[in-house]
C-alpha atoms as one frame of an Amber mdcrd trajectory, in Angstrom:
protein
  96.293 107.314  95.173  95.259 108.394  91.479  96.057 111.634  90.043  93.321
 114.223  89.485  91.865 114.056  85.894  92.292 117.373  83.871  88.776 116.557
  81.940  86.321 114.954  83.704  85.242 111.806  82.425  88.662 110.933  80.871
  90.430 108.223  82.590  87.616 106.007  83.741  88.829 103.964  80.540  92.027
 105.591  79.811  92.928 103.121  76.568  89.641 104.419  74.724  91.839 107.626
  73.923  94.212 106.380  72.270  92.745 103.743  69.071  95.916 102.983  68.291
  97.536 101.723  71.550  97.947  98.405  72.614  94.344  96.690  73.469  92.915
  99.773  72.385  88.970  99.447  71.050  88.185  99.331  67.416  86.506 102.445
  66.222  83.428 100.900  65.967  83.088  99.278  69.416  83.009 102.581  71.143
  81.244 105.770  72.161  82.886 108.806  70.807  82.507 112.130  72.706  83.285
 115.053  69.818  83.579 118.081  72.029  82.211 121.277  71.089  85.626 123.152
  71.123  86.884 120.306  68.712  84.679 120.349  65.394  86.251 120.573  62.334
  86.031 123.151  59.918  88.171 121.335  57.082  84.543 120.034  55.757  82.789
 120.857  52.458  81.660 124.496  52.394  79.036 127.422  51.046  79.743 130.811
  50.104  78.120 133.132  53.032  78.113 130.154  55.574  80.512 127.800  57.607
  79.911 124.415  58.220  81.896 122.737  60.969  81.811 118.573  61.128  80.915
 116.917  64.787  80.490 113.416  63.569  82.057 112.116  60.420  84.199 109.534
  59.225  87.221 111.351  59.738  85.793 112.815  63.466  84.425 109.186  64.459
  84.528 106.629  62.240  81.061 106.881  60.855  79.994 104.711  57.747  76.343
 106.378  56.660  76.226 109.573  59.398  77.354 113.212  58.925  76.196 115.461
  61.947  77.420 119.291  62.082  76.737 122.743  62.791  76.193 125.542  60.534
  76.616 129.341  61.423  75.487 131.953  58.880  76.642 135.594  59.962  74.239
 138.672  60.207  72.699 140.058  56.978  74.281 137.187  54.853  72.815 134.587
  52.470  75.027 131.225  51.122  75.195 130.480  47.779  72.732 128.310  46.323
  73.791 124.585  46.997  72.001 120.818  47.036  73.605 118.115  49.293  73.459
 115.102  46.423  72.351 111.995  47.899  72.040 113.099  51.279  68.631 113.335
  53.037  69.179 116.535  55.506  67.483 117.054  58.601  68.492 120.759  60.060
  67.186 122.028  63.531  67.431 125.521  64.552  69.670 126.291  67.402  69.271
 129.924  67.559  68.244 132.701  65.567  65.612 133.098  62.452  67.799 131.607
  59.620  65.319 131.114  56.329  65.710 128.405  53.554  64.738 129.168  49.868
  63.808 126.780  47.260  62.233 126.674  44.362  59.125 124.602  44.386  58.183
 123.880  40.402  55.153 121.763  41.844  52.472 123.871  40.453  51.723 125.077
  37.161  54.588 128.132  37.269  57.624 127.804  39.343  57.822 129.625  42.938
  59.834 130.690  45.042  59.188 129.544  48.563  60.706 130.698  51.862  60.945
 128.916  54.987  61.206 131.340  57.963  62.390 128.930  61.364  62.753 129.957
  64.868  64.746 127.916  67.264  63.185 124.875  68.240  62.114 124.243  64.412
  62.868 121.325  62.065  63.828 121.668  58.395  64.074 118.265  56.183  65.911
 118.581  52.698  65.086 116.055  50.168  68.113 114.738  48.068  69.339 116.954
  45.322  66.862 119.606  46.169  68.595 122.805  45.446  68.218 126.077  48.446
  70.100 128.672  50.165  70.176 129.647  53.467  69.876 133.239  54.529  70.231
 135.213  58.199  67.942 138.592  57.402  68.402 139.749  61.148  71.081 142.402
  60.972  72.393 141.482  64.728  72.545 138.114  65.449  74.435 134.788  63.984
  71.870 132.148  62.970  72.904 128.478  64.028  71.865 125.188  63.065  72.055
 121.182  63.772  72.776 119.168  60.827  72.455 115.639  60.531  72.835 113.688
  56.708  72.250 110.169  55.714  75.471 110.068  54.152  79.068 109.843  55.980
  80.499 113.188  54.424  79.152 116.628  54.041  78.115 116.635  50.381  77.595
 120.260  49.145  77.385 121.323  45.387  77.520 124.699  44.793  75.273 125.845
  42.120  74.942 129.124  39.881  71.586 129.725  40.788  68.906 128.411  42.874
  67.193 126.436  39.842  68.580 125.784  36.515  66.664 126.955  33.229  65.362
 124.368  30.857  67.851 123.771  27.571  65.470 125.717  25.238  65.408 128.952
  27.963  69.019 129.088  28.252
């Protein structure tokens, strides 16, 4: 008779838990279930936000994938940031978080403000530079992140948009 498994679906193939025991699979020739209790908060951070990493390289083994969540308290904006390289794709888990950039498409720069509801997709170019902000005084805003690249890249910036050498 087997024993009674603490968590269910451990067990069914007990040498996927550990990769380093004997006939264990190679990293890349499993699933990986990242549970929600276990994301990791040693990831690149934002002033006035904190990101937590679900899949990674370091969580899973992942060569061109970085998937997280990002929580931005009540009445709080991040500092202004880009994510390099990375193409972004947020969704809105729950509250009314709004992104700022600066969109320099027209003939004066402006200001532009995203407001989301949950349910709502954001995408972020490469080295576009933004902020997040939570206006609702109550309630924690939460997001889904996904990037094309296999670590959270964040650069922190001064300000959302830099001046041009002859303005500065």
């Amino acid at each position: 008779m087997s024993e009674p498994l603490t968590n269910p679906g451990e067990g069914f193939h007990p040498h996927l838990h550990d990769p380093s025991g004997p006939g264990a699979a190679s990293l890349h020739t499993r699933l990986h279930h990242i549970r929600a209790d276990a994301l990791d908060g040693e990831t690149a951070q934002t002033g006035g936000m904190r990101r937590f990493a679900a899949v990674s390289g370091r969580t899973a083994g992942s060569e061109r994938l970085w998937m997280g969540q990002t929580h931005v308290a009540p009445a709080t904006s991040s500092s202004d940031h880009h994510h390099g390289e990375s193409e972004t794709a947020i969704y809105v888990v729950s509250g009314h978080p709004e992104f700022v950039f600066l969109d320099d498409s027209g003939d004066a720069p402006e200001e532009v403000r995203l407001r989301t509801s949950p349910g709502d997709y954001v995408f972020v170019p490469p080295f576009v530079p933004h902020r997040e902000e939570n206006p609702d005084p109550g309630e924690e805003a939460v997001v889904v992140i996904a990037r094309s690249t296999q670590e959270a890249i964040v650069v922190n910036l001064p300000a959302l948009y830099a001046l041009p050498a002859e303005d500065a």
